[in-house]
C-alpha positions as CSV (number, residue, x, y, z in Angstrom):
1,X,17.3,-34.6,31.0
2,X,17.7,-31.3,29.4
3,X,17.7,-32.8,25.7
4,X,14.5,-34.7,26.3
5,X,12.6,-31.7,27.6
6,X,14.2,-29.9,25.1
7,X,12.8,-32.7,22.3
8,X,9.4,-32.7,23.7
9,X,9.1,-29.2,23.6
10,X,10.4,-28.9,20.2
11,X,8.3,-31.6,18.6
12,X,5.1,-30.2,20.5
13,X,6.0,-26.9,18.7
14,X,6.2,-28.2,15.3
15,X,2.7,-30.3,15.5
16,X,1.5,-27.5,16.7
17,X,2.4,-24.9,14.0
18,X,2.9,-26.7,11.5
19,X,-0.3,-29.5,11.9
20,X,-3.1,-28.0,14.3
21,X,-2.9,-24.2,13.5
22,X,-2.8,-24.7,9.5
23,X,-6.0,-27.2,10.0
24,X,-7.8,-25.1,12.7
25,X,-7.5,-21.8,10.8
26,X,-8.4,-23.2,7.7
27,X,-11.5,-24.6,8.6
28,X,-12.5,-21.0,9.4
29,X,-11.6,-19.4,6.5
30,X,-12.9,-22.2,4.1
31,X,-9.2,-23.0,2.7
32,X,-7.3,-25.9,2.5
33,X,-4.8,-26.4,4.8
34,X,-2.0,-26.8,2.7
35,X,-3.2,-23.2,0.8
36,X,-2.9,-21.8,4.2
37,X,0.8,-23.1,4.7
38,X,1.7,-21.9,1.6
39,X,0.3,-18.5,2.3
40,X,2.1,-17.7,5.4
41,X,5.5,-19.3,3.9
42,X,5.3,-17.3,0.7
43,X,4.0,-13.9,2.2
44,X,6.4,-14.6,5.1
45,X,9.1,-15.1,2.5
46,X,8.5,-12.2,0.4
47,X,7.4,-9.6,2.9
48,X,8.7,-10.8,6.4
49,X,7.0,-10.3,9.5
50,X,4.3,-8.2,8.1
51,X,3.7,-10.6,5.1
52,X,3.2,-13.4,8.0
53,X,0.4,-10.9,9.7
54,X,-1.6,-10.3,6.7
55,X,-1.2,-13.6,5.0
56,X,-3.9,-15.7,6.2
57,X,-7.1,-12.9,5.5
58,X,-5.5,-12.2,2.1
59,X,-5.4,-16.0,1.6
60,X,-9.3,-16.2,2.7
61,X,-9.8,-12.7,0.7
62,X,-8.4,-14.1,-2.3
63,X,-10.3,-17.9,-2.1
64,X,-13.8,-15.6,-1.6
65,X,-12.6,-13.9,-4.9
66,X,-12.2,-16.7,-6.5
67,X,-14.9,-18.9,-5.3
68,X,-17.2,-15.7,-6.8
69,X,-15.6,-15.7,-10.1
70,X,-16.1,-19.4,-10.4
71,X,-19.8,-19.9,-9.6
72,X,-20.5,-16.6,-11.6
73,X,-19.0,-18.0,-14.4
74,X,-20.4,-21.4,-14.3
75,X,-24.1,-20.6,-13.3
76,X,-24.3,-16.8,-15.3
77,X,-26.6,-17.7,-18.1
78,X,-25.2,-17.7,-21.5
79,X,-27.2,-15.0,-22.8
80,X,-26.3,-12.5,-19.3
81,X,-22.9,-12.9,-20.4
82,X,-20.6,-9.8,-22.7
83,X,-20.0,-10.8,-25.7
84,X,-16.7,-10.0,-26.9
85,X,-15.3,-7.2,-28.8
86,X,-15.5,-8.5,-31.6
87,X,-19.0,-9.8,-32.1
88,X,-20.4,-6.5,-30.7
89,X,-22.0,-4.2,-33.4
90,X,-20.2,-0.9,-32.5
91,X,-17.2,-1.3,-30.2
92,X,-16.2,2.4,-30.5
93,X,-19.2,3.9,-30.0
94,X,-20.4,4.1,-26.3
95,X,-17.2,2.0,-25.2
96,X,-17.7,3.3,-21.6
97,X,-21.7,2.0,-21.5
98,X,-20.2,-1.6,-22.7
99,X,-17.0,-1.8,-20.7
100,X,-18.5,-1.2,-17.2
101,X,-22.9,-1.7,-17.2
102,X,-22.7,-4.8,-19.1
């Protein structure tokens, strides 16, 4: 009797960690589930109990990031956009001005 409870606890444990809490959370934070579960098994991994804390919002922190970068770059005009060092007429002079206000 003891190894049947035992079972059913155990396998209701699993679905629930490793199936319902990866798809719940990640429909919160906009990630894929499988993102998630690789978040909290590589932060886990690399920085223990802590890294299992802060994995999820630095998961979501990251995707917003990302997601930013992506639509800037695909719907930034072309003409918004630095040129690079190269094409620009005086790279050493006012380097500061291009580097950060363009």
């Amino acid at each position: 009797m003891i190894p049947v409870v035992l079972g059913i606890f155990l396998a209701g444990q699993a679905i629930a960690d490793y199936v319902l809490s990866p798809y719940l959370i990640a429909s919160r934070v906009q990630l894929n589930p499988v993102w998630v579960m690789f978040a909290i098994t590589a932060f886990g991994y690399l920085f223990g109990f802590v890294g299992l804390l802060i994995a999820v919002p630095l998961a979501a922190a990251i995707g917003v990031v990302i997601r930013f970068a992506i639509r800037e770059h695909l719907f930034t005009r072309p003409s918004r956009r630095r040129l690079p060092a190269a094409r620009d007429p005086s790279p050493r002079k006012n380097w500061l001005k291009a580097v950060f206000w363009n």
